[in-house]
C-alpha positions as CSV (number, residue, x, y, z in Angstrom):
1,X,44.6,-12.3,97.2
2,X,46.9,-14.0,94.6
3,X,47.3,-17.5,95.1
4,X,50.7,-19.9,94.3
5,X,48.5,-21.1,91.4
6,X,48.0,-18.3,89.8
7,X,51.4,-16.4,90.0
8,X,52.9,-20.1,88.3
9,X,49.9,-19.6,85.7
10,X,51.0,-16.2,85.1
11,X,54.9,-16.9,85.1
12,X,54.2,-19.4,82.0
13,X,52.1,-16.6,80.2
14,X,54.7,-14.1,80.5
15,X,57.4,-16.8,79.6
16,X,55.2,-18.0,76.2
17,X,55.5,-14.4,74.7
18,X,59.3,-13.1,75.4
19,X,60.4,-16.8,74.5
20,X,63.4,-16.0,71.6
21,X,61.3,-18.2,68.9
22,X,58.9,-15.3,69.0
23,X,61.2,-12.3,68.4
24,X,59.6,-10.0,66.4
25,X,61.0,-8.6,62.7
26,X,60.1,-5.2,61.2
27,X,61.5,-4.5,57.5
28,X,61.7,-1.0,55.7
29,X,60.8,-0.2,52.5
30,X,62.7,2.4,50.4
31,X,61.5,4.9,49.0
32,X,60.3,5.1,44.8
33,X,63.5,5.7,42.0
34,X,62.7,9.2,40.7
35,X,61.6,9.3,37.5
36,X,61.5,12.5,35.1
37,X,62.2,10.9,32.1
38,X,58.5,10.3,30.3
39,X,57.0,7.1,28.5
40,X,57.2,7.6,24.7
41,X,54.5,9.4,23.2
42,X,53.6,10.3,19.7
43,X,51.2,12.9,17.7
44,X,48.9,12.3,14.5
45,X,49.3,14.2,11.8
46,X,46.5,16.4,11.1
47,X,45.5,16.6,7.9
48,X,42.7,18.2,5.4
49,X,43.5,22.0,7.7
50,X,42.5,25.2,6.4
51,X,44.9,27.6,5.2
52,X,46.3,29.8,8.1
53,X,44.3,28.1,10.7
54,X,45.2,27.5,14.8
55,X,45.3,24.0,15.5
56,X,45.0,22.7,19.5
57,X,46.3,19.0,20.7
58,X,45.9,18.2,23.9
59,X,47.3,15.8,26.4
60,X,45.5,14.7,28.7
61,X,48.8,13.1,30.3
62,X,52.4,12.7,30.3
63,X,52.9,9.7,31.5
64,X,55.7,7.4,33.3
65,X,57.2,10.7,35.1
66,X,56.6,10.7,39.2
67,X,58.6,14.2,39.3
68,X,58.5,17.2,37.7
69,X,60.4,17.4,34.0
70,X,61.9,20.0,32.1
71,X,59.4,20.7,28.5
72,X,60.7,22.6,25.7
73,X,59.2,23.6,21.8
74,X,61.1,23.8,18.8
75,X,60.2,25.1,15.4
76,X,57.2,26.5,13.4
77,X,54.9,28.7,15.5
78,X,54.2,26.1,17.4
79,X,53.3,27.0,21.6
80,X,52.5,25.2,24.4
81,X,50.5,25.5,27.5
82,X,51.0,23.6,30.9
83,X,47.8,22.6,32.2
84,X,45.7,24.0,29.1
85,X,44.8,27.4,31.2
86,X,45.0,29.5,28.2
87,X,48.7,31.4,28.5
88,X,50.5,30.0,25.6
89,X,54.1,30.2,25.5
90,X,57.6,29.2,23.9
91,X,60.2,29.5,26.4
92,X,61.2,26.6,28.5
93,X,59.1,25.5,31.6
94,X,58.5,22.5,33.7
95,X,55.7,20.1,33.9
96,X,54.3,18.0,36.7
97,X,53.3,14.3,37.0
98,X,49.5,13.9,35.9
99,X,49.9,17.4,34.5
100,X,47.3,18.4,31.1
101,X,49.6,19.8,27.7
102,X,47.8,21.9,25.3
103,X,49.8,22.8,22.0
104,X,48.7,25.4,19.2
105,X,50.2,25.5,16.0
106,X,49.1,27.7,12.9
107,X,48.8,25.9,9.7
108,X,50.4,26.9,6.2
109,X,49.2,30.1,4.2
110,X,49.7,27.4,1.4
111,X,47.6,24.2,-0.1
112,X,49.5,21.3,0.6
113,X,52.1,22.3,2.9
114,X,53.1,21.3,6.2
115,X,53.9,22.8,9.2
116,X,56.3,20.6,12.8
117,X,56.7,22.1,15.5
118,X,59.0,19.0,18.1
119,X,57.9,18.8,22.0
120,X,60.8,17.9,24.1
121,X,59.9,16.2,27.3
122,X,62.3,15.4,30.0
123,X,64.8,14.3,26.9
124,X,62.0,12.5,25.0
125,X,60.4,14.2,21.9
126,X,57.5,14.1,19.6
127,X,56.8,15.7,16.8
128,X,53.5,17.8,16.0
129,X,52.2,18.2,12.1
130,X,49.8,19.6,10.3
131,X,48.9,19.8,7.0
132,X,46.9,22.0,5.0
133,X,44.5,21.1,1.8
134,X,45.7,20.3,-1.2
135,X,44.7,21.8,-4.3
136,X,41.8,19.4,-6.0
137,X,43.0,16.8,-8.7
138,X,40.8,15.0,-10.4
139,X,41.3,12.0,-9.5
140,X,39.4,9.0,-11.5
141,X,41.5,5.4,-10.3
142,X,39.4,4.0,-7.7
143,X,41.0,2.2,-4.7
144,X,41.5,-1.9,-5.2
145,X,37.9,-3.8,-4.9
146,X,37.5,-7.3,-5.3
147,X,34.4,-9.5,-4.9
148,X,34.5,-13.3,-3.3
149,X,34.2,-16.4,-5.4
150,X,31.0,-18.7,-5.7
151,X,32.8,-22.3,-5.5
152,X,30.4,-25.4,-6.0
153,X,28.3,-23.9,-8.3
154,X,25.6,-26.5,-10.9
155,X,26.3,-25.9,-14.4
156,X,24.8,-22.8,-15.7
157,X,23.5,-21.5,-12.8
158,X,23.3,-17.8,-12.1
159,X,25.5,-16.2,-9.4
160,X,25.3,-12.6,-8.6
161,X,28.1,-11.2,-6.0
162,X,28.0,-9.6,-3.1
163,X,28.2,-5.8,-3.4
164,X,31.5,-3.1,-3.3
165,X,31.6,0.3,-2.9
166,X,33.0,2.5,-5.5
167,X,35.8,4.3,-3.5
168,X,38.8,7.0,-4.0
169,X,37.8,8.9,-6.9
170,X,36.2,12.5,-7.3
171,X,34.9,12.2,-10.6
172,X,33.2,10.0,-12.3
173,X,34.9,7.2,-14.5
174,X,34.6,4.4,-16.8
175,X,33.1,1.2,-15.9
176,X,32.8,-2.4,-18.0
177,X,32.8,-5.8,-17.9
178,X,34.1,-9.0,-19.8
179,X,33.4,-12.4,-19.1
180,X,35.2,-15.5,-19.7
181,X,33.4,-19.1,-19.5
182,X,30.2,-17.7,-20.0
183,X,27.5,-15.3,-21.9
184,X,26.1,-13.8,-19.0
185,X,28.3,-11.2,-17.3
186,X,26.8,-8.0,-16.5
187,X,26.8,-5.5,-13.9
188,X,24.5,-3.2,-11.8
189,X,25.5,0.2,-10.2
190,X,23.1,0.8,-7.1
191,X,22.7,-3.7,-7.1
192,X,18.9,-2.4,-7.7
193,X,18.3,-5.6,-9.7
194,X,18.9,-4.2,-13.4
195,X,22.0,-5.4,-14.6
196,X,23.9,-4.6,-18.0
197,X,26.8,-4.9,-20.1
198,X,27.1,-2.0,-21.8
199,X,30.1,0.2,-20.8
200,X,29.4,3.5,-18.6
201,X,30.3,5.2,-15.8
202,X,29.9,5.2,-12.2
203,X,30.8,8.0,-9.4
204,X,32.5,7.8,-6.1
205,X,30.3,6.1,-3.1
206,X,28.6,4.1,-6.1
207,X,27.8,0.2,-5.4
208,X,28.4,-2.3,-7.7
209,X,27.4,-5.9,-8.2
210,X,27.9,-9.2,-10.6
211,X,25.8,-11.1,-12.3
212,X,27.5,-14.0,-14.1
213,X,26.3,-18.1,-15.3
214,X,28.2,-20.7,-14.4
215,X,29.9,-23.0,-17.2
216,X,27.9,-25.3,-18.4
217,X,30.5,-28.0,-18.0
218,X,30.9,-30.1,-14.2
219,X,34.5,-28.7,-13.2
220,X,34.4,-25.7,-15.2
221,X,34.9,-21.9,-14.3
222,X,33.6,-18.7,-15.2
223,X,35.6,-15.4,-14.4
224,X,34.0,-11.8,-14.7
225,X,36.4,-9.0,-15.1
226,X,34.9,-6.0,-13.9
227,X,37.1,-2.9,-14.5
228,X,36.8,0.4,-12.7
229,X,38.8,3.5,-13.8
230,X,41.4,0.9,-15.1
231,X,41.3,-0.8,-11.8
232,X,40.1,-4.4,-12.8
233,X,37.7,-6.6,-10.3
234,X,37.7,-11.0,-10.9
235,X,34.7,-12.6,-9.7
236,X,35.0,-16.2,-10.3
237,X,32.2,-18.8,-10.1
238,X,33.5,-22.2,-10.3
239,X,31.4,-25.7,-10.4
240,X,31.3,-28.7,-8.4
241,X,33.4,-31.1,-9.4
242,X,32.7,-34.3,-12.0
243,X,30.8,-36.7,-10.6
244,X,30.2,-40.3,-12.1
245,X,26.4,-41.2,-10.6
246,X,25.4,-45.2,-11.3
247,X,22.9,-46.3,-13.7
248,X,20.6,-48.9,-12.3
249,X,18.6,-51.6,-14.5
250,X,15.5,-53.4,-13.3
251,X,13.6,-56.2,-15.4
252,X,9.6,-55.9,-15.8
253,X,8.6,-59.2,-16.2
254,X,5.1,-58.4,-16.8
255,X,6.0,-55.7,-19.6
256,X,9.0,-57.1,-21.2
257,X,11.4,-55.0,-20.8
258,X,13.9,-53.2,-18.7
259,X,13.8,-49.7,-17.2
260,X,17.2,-47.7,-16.3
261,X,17.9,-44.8,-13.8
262,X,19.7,-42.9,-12.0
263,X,17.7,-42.4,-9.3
264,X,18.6,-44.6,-6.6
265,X,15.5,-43.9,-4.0
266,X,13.4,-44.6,-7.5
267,X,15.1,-47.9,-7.9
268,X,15.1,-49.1,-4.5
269,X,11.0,-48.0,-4.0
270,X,9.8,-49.7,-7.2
271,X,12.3,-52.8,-6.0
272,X,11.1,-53.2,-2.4
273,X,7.5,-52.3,-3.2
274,X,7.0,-54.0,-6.3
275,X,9.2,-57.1,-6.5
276,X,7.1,-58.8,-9.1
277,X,6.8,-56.4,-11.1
278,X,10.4,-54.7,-11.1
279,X,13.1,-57.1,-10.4
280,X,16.5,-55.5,-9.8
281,X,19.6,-56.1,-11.9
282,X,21.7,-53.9,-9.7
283,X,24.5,-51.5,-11.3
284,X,24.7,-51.9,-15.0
285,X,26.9,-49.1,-15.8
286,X,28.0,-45.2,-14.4
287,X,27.6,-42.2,-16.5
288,X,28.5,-38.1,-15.5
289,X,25.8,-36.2,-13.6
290,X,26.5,-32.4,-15.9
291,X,28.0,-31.9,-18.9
292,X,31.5,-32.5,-18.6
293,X,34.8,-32.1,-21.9
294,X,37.4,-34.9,-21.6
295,X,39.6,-36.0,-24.6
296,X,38.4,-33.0,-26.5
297,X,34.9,-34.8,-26.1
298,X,31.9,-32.9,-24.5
299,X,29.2,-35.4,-23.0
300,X,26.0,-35.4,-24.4
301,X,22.6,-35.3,-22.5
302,X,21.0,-38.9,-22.4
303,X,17.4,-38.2,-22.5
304,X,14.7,-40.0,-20.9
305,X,11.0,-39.9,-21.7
306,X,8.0,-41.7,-21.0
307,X,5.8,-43.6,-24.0
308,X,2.3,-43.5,-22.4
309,X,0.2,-46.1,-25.2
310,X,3.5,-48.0,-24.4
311,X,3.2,-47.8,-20.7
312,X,7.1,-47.7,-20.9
313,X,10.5,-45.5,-20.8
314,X,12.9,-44.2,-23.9
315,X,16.5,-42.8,-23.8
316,X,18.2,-41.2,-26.5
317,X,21.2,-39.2,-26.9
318,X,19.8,-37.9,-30.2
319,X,18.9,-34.0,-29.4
320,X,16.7,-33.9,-32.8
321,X,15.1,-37.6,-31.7
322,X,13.9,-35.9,-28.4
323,X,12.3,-32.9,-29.6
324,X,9.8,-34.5,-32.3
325,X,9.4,-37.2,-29.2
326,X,8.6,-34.7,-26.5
327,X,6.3,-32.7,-29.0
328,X,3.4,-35.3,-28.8
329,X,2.5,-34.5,-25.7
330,X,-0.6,-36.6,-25.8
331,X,1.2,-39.5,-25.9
332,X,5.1,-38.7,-24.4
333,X,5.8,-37.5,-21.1
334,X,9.0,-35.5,-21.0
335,X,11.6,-36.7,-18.0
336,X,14.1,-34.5,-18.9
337,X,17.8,-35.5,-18.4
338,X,19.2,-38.9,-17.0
339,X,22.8,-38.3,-16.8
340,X,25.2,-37.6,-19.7
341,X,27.4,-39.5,-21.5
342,X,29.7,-39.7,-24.2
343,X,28.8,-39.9,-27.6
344,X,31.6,-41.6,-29.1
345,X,34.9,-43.2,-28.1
346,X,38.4,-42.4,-27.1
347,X,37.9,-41.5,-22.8
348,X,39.6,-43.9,-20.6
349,X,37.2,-45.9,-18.7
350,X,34.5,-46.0,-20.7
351,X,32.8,-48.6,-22.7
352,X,29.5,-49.2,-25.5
353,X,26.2,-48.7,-24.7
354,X,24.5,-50.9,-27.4
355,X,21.0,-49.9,-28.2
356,X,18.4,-52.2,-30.0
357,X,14.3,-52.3,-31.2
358,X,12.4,-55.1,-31.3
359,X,11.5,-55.9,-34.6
360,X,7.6,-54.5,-35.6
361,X,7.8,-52.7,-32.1
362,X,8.2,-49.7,-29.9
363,X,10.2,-52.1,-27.3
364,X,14.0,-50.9,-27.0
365,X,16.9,-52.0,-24.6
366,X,19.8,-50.7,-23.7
367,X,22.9,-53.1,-22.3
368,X,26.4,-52.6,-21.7
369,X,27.1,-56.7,-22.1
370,X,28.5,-57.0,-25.4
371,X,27.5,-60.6,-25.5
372,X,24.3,-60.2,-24.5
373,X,23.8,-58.0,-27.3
374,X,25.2,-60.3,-29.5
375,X,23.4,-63.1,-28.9
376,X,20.2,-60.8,-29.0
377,X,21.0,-59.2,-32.6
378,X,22.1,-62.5,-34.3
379,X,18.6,-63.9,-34.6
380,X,16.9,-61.0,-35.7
381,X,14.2,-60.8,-33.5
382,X,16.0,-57.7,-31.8
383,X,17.8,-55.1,-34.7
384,X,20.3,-52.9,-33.4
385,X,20.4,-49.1,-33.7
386,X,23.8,-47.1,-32.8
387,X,24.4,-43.3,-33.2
388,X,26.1,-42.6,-36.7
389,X,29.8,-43.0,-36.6
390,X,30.0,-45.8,-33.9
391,X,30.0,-49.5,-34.5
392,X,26.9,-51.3,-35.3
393,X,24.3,-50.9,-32.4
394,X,26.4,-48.6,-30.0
395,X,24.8,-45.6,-29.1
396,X,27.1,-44.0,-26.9
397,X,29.9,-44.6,-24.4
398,X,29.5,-44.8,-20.5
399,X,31.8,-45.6,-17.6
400,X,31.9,-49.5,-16.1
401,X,30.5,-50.0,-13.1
């Protein structure tokens, strides 16, 4: 039996889903825009064909259509076949969406010719070629090769290049090398580790590498011209660039005398560890780290050695000085180079060095203090030594501090 309760409960049920808020909305999609006009679509040439040879291309798909379009063939022997079955014609047909071409087209009866044949799809064509061999040329200009730079390079270091492929030719050809900036540029075909710089020749898939020094000047190049069939290569190998490095001078009280270097971790350990014995005077001057040509000058090496009966060091910038030094190996230990300088004057920036002796001894100092070396010279006790051609006592040129 159906109470009042629950004919009002389903009264408001009813009610809640015919209420006008709720109407409900369809919508209708229309259908797609026909399409039997085809996306664009393009063929490779194919090259390298035999004489009087078939050819197939196939397409896997024409796509962009979503109904069936009209396909036509024009010129050469070209054919086509709608879904690849095999029956190859050349009279109009249709093709369907999603549909596979095949094409076949005989090549030339002659080297070097080509052959088109044009597919028309729906209004939208492409065109089909094929080209046969061509008669051999000897052929002895490589393609362009090129080999990367070495930038930051030390002076007179040795650089060899990464390798390149000898490329485009189908005989062999002539192969050298000239180098500018430096005595060492050579090559080596198969980069086996022997290198030359002889001309000779080289054959196509042949590699190739450099071998070249770096100047021997901070901030200076050297370029190898490798050339190839008359096809010429530049490897360049350029240095780091000047660098002025300071010259640090500590007193030795207990052996009179002062020692200079370059070294900064040398001048700080003897400094910190050692204070009574090696008192630091700081900077005294700055000279170039490699060989370096300004003001048609060329820096000199400043050599520094070590006087073992002496228990003390020796600079020169006299190459002849060093070697009868260096000889005595008893008695000198050879330090090699402490920075170069230049030997006379006439750079910017750069003032003496004044070198003196001791009279009756091996003691020599070294000061960039005109004063001091003035007052030091006057009496006697020390006697100055410059290099020939400089004022009295200088023995070289270096930059302030």
């Amino acid at each position: 039996m159906i109470t009042a309760s629950a004919l009002s409960n389903l009264s408001k049920t009813i009610d809640r889903f015919t209420t006008p808020d709720e109407t409900l909305t369809h919508s209708v999609v229309g259908a797609p825009a026909t399409v039997a006009v085809p996306d664009v679509f393009t063929f490779r040439p194919v090259r390298n064909v035999a004489l009087s040879t078939q050819v197939f291309v196939r397409l896997t798909k024409i796509s962009g259509l979503n109904v069936a379009a009209p396909i036509s063939i024009s010129g050469a022997d070209g054919e086509f076949s709608v879904r690849c079955r095999g029956v190859y014609t050349k009279q109009a047909a249709t093709i369907f969406p999603d549909e596979p071409l095949c094409i076949r087209i005989t090549s030339s009866a002659m080297s070097g010719a080509t052959v088109s044949t044009v597919i028309t799809i729906g209004g939208v064509s492409a065109t089909l070629s094929v080209l046969t061999d061509a008669l051999p040329v000897d052929d002895t200009v490589p393609e362009a090769f090129s080999f990367a730079s070495v930038l930051g390079a030390s002076p007179g270091a040795i650089s060899v290049s990464q390798a390149i492929v000898v490329s485009g030719i189908n005989k062999p050809t002539s192969i050298s090398i000239n180098g500018v900036g430096s005595t060492a540029a050579m090559y080596s075909v198969g980069c086996n580790g022997a290198f030359n710089a002889a001309p000779a020749t080289v054959s196509n898939g042949d590699t190739v590498c450099l071998r070249l020094a770096a100047s021997d000047f901070e901030g200076g190049s050297a370029v190898a011209t490798l050339s190839i069939g008359g096809v010429d290569g530049i490897f360049l190998v350029r240095n780091y660039s000047p660098m002025l490095v300071s010259r640090y001078r500590i007193y030795m009280p207990l052996n009179p005398g002062h020692l200079l270097t370059t070294d900064e971790n040398e001048y700080n350990f003897l400094t910190k560890n050692y204070p009574q014995e090696f008192i630091g005077e700081g900077v005294d001057h700055k000279i170039y780290r490699g060989r370096v040509s300004v003001a048609n000058q060329v820096s000199v090496p400043n050599y520094r050695l070590y006087l073992r009966p002496a228990a003390r060091h020796f600079w020169t910038t006299d190459a002849n000085e060093y070697e009868i030094l260096k000889a005595d190996t008893a008695n000198v230990l050879d330090e090699g180079v402490d920075g170069y300088l230049y030997l006379f004057a006439g750079v910017d920036g750069t003032v003496p060095l004044y070198r003196m002796v001791l009279a009756g001894t091996a003691i020599h100092h070294w000061t960039t203090d005109a004063n001091e070396f003035r007052v030091l010279t006057s009496s006697n006790v020390w006697l100055a030594e410059g290099a020939q051609g400089n004022p009295v006592g200088v023995s070289g040129y270096v930059w302030q501090k």
